[in-house]
C-alpha positions as CSV (number, residue, x, y, z in Angstrom):
1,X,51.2,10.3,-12.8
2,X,48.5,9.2,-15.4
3,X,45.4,10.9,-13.6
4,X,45.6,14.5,-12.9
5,X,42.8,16.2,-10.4
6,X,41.7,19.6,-10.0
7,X,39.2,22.0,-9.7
8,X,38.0,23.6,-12.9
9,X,39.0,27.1,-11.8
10,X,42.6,25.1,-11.8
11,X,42.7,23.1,-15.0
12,X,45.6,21.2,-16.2
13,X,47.3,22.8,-19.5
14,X,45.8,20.7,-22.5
15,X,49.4,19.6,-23.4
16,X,49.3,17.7,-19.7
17,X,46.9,15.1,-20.2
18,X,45.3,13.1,-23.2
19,X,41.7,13.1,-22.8
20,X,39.5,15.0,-19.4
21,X,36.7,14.5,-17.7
22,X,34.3,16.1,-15.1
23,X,33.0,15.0,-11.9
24,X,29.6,16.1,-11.1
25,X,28.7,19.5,-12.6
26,X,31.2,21.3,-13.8
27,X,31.6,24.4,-15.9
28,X,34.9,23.9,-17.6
29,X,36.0,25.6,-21.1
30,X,37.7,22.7,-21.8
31,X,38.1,21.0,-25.6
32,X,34.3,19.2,-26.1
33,X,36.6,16.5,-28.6
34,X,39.0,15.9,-25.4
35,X,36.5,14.4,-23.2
36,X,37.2,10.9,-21.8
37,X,34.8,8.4,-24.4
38,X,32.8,6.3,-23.7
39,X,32.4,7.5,-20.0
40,X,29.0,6.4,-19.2
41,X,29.6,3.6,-20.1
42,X,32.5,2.7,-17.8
43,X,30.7,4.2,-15.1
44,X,27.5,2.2,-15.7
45,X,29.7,-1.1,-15.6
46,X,31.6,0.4,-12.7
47,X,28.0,0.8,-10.7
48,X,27.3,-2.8,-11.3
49,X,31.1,-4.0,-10.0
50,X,30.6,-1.7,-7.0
51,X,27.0,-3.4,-5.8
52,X,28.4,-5.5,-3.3
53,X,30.5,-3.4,-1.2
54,X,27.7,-0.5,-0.8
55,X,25.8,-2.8,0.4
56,X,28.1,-4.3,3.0
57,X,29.1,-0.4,3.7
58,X,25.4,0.3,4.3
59,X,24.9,-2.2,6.7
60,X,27.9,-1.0,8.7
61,X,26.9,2.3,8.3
62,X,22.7,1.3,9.2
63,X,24.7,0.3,13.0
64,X,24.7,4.4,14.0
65,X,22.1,6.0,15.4
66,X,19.9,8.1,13.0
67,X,21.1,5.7,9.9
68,X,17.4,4.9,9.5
69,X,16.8,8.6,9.0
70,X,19.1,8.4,5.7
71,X,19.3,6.8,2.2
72,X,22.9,6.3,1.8
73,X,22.7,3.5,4.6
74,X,20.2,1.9,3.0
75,X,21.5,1.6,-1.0
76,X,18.7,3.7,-2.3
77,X,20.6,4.7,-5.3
78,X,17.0,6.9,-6.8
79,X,17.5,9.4,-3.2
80,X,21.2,9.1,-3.0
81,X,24.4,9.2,-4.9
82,X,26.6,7.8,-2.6
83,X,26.9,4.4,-5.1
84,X,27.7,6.8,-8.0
85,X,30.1,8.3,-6.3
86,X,31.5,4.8,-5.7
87,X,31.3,4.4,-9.2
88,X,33.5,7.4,-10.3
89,X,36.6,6.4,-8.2
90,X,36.7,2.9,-9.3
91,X,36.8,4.2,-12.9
92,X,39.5,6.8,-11.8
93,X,41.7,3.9,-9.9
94,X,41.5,2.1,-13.1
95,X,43.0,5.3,-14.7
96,X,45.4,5.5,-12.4
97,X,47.0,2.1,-12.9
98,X,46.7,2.7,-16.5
99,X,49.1,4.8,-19.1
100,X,47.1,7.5,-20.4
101,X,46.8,10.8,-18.9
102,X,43.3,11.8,-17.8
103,X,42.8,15.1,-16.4
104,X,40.1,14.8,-14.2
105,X,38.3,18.3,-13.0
106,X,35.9,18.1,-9.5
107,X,34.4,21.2,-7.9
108,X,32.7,18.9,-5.0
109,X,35.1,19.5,-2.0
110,X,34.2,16.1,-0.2
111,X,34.7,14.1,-3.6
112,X,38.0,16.0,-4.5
113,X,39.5,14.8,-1.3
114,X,38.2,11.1,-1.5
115,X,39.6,10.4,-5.2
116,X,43.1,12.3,-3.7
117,X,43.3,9.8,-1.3
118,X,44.2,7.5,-4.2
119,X,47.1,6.3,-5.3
120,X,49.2,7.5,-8.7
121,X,46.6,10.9,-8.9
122,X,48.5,13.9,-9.0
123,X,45.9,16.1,-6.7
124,X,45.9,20.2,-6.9
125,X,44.6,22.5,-4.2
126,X,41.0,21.5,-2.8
127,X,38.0,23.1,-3.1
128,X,37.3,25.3,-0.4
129,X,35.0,23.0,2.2
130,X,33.7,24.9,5.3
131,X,31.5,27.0,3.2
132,X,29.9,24.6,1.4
133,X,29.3,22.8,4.3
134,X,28.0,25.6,6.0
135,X,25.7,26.6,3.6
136,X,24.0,22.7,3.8
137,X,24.3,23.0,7.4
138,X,21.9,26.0,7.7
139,X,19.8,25.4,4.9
140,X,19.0,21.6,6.5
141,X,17.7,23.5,10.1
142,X,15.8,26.2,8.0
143,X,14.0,23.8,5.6
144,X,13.1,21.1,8.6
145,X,12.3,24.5,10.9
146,X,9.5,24.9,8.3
147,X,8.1,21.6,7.8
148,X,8.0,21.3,11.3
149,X,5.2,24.2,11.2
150,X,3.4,22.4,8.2
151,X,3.6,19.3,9.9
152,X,2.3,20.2,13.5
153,X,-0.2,22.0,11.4
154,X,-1.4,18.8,9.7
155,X,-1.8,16.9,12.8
156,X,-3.8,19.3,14.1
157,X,-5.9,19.8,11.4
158,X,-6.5,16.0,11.0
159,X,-6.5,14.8,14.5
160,X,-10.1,13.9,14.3
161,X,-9.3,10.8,11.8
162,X,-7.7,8.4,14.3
163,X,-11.4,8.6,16.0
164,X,-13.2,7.2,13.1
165,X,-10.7,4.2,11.6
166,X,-11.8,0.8,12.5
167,X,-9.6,-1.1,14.9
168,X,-7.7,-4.2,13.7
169,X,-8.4,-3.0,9.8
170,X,-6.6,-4.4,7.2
171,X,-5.1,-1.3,5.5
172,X,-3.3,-0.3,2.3
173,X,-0.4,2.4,3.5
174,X,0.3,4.3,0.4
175,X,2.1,7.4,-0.8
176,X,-0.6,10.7,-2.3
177,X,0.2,9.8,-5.8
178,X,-1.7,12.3,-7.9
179,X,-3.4,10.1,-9.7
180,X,-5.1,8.3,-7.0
181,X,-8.7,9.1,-6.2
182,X,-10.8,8.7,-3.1
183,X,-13.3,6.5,-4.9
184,X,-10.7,3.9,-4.3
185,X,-8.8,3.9,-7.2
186,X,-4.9,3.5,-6.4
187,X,-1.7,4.2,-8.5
188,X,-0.2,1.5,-7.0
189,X,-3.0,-1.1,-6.3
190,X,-5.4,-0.2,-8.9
191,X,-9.6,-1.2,-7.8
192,X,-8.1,-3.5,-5.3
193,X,-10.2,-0.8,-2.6
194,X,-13.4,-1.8,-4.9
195,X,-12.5,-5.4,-4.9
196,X,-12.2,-5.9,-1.0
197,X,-14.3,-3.1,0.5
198,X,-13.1,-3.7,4.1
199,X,-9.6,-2.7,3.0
200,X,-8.8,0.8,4.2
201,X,-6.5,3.3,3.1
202,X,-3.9,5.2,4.9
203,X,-1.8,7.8,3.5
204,X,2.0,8.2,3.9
205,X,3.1,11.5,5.5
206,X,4.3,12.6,1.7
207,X,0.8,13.5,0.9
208,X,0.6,17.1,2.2
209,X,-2.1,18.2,3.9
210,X,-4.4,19.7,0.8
211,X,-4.3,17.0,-0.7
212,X,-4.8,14.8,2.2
213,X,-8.4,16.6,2.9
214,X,-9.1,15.9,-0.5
215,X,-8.4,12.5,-0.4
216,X,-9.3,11.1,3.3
217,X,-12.9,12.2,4.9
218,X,-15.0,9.0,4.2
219,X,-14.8,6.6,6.5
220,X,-12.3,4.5,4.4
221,X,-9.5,6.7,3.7
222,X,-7.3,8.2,6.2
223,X,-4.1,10.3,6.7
224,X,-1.1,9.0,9.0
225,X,-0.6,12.8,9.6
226,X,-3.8,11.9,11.9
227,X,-1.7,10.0,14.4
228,X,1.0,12.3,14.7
229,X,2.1,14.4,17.3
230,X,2.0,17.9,17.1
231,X,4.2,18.6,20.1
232,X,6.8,16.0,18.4
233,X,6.4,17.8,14.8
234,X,8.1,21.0,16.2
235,X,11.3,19.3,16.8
236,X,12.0,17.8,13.5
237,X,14.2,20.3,12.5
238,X,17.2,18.7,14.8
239,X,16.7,15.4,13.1
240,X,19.0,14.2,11.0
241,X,21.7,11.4,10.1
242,X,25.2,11.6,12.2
243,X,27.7,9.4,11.1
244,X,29.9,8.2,14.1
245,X,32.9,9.0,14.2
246,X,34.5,5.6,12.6
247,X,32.2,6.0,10.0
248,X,33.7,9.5,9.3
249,X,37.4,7.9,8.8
250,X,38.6,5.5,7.4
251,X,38.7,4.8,2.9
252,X,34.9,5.9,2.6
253,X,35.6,8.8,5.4
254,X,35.0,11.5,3.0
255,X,32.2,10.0,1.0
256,X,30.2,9.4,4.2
257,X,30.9,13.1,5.2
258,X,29.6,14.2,1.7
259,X,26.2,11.7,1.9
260,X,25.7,13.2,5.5
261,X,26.5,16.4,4.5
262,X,24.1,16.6,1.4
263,X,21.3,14.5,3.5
264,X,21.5,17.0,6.0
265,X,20.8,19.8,3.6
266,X,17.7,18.9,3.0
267,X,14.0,17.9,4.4
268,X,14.5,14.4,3.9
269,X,15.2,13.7,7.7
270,X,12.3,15.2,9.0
271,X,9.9,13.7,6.8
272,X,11.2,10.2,7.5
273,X,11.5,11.0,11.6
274,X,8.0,12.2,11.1
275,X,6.7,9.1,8.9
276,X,8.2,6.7,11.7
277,X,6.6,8.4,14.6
278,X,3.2,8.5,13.3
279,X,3.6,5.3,12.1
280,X,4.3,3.9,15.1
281,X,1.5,5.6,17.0
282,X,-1.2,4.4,14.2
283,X,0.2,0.3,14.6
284,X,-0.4,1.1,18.7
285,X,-3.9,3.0,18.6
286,X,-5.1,1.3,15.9
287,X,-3.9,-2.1,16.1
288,X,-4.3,-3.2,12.2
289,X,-3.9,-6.4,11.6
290,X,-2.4,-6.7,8.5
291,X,-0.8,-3.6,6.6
292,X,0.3,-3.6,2.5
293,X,2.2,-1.2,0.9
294,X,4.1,-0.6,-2.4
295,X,7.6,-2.7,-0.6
296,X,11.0,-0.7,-1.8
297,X,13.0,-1.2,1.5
298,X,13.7,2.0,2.6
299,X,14.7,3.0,5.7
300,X,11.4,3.6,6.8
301,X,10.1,0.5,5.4
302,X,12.2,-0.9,7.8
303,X,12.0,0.4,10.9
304,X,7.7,-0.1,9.7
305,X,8.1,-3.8,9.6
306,X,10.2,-3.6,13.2
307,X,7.4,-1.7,14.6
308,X,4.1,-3.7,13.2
309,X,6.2,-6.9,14.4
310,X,6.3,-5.9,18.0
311,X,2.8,-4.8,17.6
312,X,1.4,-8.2,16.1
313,X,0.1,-6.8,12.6
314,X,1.6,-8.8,10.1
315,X,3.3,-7.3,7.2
316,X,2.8,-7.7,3.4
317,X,4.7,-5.6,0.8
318,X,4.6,-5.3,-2.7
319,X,6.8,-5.2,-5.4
320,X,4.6,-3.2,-7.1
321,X,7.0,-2.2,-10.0
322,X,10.6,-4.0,-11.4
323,X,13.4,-4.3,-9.4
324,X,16.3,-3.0,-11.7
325,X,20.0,-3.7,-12.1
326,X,21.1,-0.8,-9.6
327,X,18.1,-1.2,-7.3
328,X,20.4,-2.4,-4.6
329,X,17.5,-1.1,-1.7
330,X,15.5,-4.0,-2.1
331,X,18.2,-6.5,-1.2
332,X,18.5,-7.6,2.4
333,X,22.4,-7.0,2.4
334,X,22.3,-3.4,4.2
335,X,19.6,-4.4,6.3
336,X,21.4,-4.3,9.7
337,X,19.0,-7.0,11.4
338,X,18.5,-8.8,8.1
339,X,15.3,-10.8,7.1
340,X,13.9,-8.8,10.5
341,X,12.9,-6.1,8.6
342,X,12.2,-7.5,5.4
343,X,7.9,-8.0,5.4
344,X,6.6,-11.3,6.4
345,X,5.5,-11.5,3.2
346,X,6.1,-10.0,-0.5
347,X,3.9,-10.3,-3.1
348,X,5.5,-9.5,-6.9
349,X,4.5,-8.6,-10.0
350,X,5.4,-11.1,-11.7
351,X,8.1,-14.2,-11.9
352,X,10.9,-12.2,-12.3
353,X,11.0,-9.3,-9.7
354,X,10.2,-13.0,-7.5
355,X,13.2,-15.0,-9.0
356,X,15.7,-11.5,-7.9
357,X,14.1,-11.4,-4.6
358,X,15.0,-15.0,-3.7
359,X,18.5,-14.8,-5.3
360,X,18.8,-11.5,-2.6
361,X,18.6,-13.7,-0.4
362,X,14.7,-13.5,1.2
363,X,13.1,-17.2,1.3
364,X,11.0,-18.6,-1.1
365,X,8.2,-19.5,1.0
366,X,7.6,-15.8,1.9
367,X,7.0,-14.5,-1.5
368,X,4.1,-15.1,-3.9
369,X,3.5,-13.8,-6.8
370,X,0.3,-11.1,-7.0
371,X,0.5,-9.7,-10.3
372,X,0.5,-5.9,-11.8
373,X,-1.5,-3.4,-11.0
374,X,0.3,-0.1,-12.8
375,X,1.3,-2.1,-15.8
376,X,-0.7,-4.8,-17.5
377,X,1.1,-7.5,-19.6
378,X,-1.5,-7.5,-22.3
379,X,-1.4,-4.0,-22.7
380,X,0.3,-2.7,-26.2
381,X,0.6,0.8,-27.2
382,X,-0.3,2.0,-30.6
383,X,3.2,2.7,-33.3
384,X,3.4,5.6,-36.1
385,X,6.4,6.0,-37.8
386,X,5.2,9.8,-38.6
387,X,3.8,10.2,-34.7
388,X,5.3,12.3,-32.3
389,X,8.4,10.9,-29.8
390,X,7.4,10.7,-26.2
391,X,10.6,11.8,-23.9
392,X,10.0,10.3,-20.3
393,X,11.5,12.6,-17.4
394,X,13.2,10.9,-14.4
395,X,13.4,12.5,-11.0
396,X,16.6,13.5,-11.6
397,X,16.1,17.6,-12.7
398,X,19.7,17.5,-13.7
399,X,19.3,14.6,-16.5
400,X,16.0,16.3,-17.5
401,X,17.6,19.2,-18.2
402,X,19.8,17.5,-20.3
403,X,17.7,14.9,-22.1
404,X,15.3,18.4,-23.1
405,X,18.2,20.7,-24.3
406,X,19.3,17.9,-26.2
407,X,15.7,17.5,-28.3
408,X,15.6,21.3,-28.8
409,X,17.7,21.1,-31.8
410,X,15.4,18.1,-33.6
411,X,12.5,19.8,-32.6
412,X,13.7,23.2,-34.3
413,X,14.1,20.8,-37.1
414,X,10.9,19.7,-37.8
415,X,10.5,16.6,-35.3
416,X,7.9,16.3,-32.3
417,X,8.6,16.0,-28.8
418,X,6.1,15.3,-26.2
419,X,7.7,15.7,-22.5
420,X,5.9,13.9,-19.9
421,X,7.7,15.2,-16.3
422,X,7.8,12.8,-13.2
423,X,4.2,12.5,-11.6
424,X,5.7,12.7,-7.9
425,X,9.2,15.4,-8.8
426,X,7.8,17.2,-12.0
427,X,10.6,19.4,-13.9
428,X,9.6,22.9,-15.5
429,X,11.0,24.0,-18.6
430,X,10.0,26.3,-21.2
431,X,8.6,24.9,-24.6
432,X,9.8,25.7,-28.1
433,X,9.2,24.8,-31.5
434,X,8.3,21.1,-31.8
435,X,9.3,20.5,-27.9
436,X,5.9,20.3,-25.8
437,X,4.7,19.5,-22.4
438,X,1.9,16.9,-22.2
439,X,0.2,15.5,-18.9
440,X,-0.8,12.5,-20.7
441,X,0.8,9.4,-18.9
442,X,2.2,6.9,-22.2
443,X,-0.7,4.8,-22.2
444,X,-3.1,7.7,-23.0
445,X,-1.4,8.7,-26.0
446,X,-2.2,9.0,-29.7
447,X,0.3,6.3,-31.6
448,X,3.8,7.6,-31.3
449,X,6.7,7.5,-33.2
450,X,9.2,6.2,-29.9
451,X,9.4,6.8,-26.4
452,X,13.3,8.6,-25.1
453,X,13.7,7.4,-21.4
454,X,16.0,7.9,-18.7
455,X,16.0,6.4,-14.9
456,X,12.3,5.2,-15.1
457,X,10.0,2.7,-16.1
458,X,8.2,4.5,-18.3
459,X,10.9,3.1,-20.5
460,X,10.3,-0.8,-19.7
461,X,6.1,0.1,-20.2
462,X,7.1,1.3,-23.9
463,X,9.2,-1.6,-24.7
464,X,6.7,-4.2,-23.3
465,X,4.1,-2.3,-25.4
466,X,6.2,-2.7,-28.4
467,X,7.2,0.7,-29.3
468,X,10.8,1.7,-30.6
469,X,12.5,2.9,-27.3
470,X,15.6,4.6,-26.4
471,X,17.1,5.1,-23.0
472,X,19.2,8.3,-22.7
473,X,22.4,8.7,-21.4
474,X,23.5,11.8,-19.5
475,X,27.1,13.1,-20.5
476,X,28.7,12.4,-17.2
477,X,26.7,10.4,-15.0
478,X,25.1,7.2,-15.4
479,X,21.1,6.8,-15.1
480,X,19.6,4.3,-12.4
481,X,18.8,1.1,-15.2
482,X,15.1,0.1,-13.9
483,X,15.0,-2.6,-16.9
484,X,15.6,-6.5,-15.3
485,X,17.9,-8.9,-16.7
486,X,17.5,-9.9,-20.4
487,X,15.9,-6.8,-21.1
488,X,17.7,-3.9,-23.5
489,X,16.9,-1.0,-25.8
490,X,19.5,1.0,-28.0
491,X,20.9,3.6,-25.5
492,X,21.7,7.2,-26.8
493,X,23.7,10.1,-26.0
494,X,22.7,14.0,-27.5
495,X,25.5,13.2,-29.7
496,X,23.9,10.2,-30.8
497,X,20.2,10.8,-30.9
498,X,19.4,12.7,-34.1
499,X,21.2,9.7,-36.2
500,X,19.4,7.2,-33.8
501,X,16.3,8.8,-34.3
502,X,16.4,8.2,-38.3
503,X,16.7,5.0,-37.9
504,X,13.5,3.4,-36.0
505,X,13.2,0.3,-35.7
506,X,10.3,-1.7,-33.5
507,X,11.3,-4.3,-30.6
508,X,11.6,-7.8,-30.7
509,X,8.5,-9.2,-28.7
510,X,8.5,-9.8,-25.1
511,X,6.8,-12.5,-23.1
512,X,5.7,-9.6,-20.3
513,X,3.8,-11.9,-18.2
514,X,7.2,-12.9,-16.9
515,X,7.6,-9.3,-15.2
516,X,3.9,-8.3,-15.2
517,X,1.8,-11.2,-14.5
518,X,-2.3,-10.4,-14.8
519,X,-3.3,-9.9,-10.8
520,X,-4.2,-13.1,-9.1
521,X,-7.0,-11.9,-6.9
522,X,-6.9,-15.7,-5.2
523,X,-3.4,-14.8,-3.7
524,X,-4.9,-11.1,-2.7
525,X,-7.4,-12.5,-0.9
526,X,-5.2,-15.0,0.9
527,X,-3.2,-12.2,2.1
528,X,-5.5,-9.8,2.9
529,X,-8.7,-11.8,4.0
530,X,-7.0,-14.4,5.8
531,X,-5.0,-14.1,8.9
532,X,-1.3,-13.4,7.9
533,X,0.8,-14.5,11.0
534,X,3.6,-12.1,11.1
């Protein structure tokens, strides 16, 4: 047997295996100069080999009822892991038709008993699984339990909204990013409020209810919380994905157990159960006739365009950021109706997130290019060799927590960090010498040194801008890559970074138009002005 699994509280004797590795977190006092090398990187190029059969698994899994309360269904690899996970057995199959020994150490009981399923692996005693499961189990009813009390509390407390919006509106629906205002400045479509001042604005269920007061109120803004209701918010906590029972056997049987399972252990349901019935109420009672929103293909994105089709509001989304090279949500392959829940018409940022789009497979003729609003293709951010380096967070806590321990070190030595968190998951962390917090998105920075990314597109902004950039790579899991095709910056590990960092070096030049076109207002005002037939 070449591959050798176990839990880490039942390693392999070293003199068993050649190199080890460890799936998922794992604390294992193992040799640090045994570790598989290189293991990023095969599991980066086993993520792009894998892209095709998620997607075909999500559209067979999208078929159950509930699927459209999930991620995993619908290939959104920034919510769900379930292509990652993908990802690790491919590599380990390869192992196992290979000569060299790996020992390969997994605490996660679901994942354990997927990669023993294959063949040549020389499996040890599961992980114990009924507790874990148990413990998701509950914790799934007791966090829902409670945002069914928030939420019936903001319906309540907003009811009065859905009296004031103006029938057969066209409306922005947009998620409560903190940076958006109620003047009518948007984080995802910038003064377009100020351009057309009969757009209104409706916010997505996400924005809680504090900050939905301070942002609705004026006759122009609104909450979707308004439409919801209240009687329906107090059984949220029973919603949830439930895989049938093909779906459970099977090869991916214990992988779809494990996506369930972790789904289930969290919020996530609700919040999209909730978001799809005040949805649909708002598209009845208020009728709009044409609705835009930043288009990513979720699952509630979907069963949004099913809904405003029925209802006669035609449906525009926009590609409002790049579409990167594990994005697989925005293709139509795990949509389970196809182009029936893809909008009736997408408007990009630029000539490349419209080139991928058609390739997916959505027709030409229903996509038009709109241009950037977040990220402007003239804009260039100011270099210092001698300034500080700007570390971008992703939402993923786990790689922050990385990416910062592994600066702590240069910082101590004399070098200067400054850690910008996600604006909608932000990650705490203590700061220490030449490691600092800012709130300063990049393009209100002094000039900086470089910019350290991982899983967002913070990292594409700083290259387009011309500074030095990096993109960090966790030790055992591989980021989601947001940059598009023809695109790349030097990648580092926090083995590599300190003798990366003494050699900066700035960036070819980049035609950005291609990916962030200046907005054509003439092709806003088509969609939004004009009657959009859905």
């Amino acid at each position: 047997m070449t591959v050798l699994l176990s839990t880490s509280k039942n390693p392999p004797n070293p003199s068993q295996y050649d190199c080890w590795c460890a799936v998922g977190s794992v604390k294992a006092e193992l040799n640090p100069a045994a570790r598989v090398p290189g293991l990023v990187q095969l599991l980066i190029s086993a993520t792009n080999l894998i892209a095709n059969e998620w997607l075909a698994l999500g559209k067979k899994l999208a078929e159950a009822p509930g699927a459209g309360l999930a991620h995993a269904p619908a290939c959104a690899a920034n919510a769900s892991d379930f292509g990652r996970m993908l990802a690790w057995a491919k590599v380990i199959e390869t192992w196992a038709a290979g000569d060299e020994r790996v020992a390969v150490l997994c605490d996660d009981p679901w994942m354990f008993r997927h990669l023993a399923g294959i063949l040549d692996i020389q499996a040890g005693p599961p992980p114990p699984l009924f507790v874990q499961w148990i413990k998701l189990f509950w914790r799934g009813y007791i966090v829902r339990s409670k945002l069914s009390l928030e939420l019936f509390w903001a319906a309540w407390q907003l009811r009065e909204q859905r009296q004031t919006y103006r029938q057969g509106a066209v409306s922005l629906l947009v998620y409560g990013h903190p940076n958006t205002t109620i003047e009518g400045s948007d984080s995802y479509f910038g003064e377009l409020m100020k351009h057309f001042v009969d757009l209104s604005r409706v916010f997505h269920v996400d924005c809680k209810l504090g900050r939905a007061l301070e942002l609705t109120g004026d006759g122009r803004n609104f909450s979707l919380h308004a439409w919801g209701n209240s009687l329906a918010a107090l059984t949220l906590f029973s919603a949830k994905w439930r895989p049938g029972e093909a779906d459970k056997t099977g090869p991916y049987g214990w992988l779809v157990r494990r996506a369930a399972a972790l789904e289930g252990g969290t919020g996530q349901p609700a919040m999209i159960r909730w978001q799809q019935i005040c949805q649909k109420a708002w598209l009845k009672a208020a009728t709009p006739r044409a609705v835009v929103w930043p288009w990513e293909n979720h699952s509630w994105e979907r069963e949004f365009v099913r809904c405003a089709r029925a209802n006669g509001t035609a449906t525009i989304g926009y590609q409002h950021t790049t579409i990167g090279k594990q994005e697989l949500n925005y293709f139509p392959g795990s949509n389970v109706d196809g182009l029936e829940s893809i909008p009736d018409q997408i408007l990009t940022s630029g000539k490349e997130g419209r080139n991928v789009l058609a390739k997916s497979g959505i027709p030409g003729n229903r996509i038009a290019i709109g241009g950037a609003f977040r990220v402007r293709s003239e804009a260039s951010l100011s270099h210092d060799p001698d300034g500080p380096i700007f570390l971008a967070l992703p939402f993923d806590h786990e790689i922050c927590a990385e990416m910062i321990e592994a600066v702590r070190p240069l910082g101590a030595g004399g070098k200067t960090f400054l850690i910008k968190g996600h604006p909608m998951t932000p990650y705490r962390f203590s700061e220490s010498p030449g490691v600092y917090a800012t709130s300063l998105p990049l393009d209100r920075q002094e000039p900086l040194a470089a910019v350290i990314y991982s899983s967002t597109t913070v990292g594409l902004e700083a290259v387009l801008g011309g500074l030095p950039t990096f993109e960090f790579l966790p030790s055992n899991k591989p980021p989601l890559d947001v940059l598009p095709s023809g695109i790349e910056v030097m990648k580092v590990t926090a083995e590599t970074l300190e003798q990366s960092l003494s050699d900066i070096r700035l960036p070819p030049s980049i035609n950005a138009e291609i990916i962030f076109s200046a907005p054509d207002m003439k092709i806003w005002e088509a969609a939004l002005v004009q009657e959009v037939q859905p």
